[in-house]
C-alpha positions as a printed Julia matrix, in Angstrom:
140×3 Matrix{Float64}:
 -30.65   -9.7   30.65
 -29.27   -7.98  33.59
 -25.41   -6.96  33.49
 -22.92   -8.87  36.18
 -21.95   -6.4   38.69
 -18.84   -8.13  39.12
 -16.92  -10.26  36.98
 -14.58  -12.96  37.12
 -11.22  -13.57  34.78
 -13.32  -15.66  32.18
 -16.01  -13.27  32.1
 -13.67  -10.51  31.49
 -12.12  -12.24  28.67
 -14.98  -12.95  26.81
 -16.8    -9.84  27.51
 -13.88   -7.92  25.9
 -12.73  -10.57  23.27
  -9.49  -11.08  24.65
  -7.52  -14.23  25.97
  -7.38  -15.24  29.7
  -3.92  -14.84  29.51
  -4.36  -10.85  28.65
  -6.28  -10.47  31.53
  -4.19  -12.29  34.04
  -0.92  -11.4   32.46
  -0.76   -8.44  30.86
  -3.4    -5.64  32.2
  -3.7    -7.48  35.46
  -0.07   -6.2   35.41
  -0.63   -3.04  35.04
  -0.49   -0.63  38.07
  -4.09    0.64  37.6
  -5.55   -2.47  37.44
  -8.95   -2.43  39.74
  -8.06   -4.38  42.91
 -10.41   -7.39  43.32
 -13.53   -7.44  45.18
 -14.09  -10.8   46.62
 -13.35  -14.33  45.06
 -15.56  -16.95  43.16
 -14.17  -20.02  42.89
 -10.43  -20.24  41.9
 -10.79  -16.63  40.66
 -10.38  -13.21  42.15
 -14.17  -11.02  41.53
 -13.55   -7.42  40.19
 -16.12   -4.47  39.81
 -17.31   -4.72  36.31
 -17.71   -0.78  36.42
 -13.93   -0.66  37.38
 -12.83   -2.92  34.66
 -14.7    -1.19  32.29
 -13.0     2.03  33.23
 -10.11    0.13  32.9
 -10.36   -1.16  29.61
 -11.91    2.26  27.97
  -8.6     4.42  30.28
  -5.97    1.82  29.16
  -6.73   -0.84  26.44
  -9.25    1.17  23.92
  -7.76    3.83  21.59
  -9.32    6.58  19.68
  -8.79    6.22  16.61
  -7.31    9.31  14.9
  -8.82   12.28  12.51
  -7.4    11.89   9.47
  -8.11   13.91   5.98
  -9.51   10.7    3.92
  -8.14   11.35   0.54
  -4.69   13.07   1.96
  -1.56   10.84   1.68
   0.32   10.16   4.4
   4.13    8.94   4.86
   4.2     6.33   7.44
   6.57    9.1    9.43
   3.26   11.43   9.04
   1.54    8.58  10.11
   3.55    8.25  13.48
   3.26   12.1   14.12
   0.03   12.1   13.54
  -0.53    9.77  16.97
  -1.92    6.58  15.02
  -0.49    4.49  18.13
   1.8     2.76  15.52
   5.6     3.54  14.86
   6.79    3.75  11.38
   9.3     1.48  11.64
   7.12   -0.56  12.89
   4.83   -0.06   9.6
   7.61   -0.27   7.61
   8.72   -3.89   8.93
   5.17   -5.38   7.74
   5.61   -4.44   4.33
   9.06   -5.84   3.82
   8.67   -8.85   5.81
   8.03  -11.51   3.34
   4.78  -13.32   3.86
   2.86  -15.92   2.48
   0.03  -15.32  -0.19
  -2.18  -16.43   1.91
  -1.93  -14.74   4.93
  -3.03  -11.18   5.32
  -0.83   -8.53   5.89
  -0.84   -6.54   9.2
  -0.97   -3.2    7.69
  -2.49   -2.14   3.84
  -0.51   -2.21   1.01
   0.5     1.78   0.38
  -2.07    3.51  -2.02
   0.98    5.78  -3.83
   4.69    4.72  -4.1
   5.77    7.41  -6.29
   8.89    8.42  -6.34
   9.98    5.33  -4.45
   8.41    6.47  -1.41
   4.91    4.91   0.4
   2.04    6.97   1.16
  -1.35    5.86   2.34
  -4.54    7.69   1.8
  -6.25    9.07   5.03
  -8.94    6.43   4.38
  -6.88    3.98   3.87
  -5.25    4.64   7.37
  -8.48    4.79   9.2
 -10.15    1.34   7.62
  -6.75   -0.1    8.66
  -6.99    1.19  11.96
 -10.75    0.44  12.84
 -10.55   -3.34  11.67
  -7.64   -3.59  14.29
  -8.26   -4.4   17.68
  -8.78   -1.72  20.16
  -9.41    0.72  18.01
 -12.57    2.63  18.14
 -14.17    4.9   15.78
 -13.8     8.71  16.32
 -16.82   10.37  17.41
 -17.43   11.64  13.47
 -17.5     8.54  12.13
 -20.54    7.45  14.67
């Protein structure tokens, strides 16, 4: 099948698994959004090459290096440049959830001392089964 050399709104969504709404709302937004190439329908045409550039620039994130049996303090975890704050880590565990329903971020792997620490592995499983996260080049 031969790749679209331009897509449309709906084409971008599903190509990148992502609502309509995120494209049209949120990176459309965004100042280095490609500018459109022509219109097809209702719907402004952009380069898919530019999107793409887009989305691997702005949306995508490397996934961080992390020693895998290390343990890490959700402030390590911030420092280290996982792309998520430790207070923001720290909310998901206290907020009180449901049995059913997943939690955002792993239950710690060592709360010694009153204190929660995740393994390095534990980190980067978390981190790679979360969207827009890719896997570093080592684990290719």
């Amino acid at each position: 099948m031969v790749e679209p050399q331009r897509l449309i709104t709906p084409e971008i969504a599903e190509r990148y698994d992502v609502s309509i709404h995120t494209v049209t709302k949120t990176w459309s937004a965004h100042p280095a959004w490609p500018a459109p190439v022509d219109r097809r329908g209702r719907y402004k045409e952009y380069a898919a090459e530019d999107v793409s550039a887009f989305v691997r620039d702005h949306v995508d994130r490397q996934a961080v290096a992390l020693e895998p049996r290390r343990l890490y303090t959700a402030q390590q975890l911030e420092d280290a440049g996982i792309g998520i704050k430790a207070s923001t880590i720290r909310a998901d565990l206290s907020r009180s959830r449901k049995p059913d329903q997943p939690r955002r971020w792993p239950e710690p792997d060592d709360t010694s001392d009153g204190v929660n620490r995740w393994t390095g592995e534990t980190v980067t499983t978390a981190l790679t089964a979360r969207r827009g996260y890719r896997k570093t080049a080592d684990d290719a």
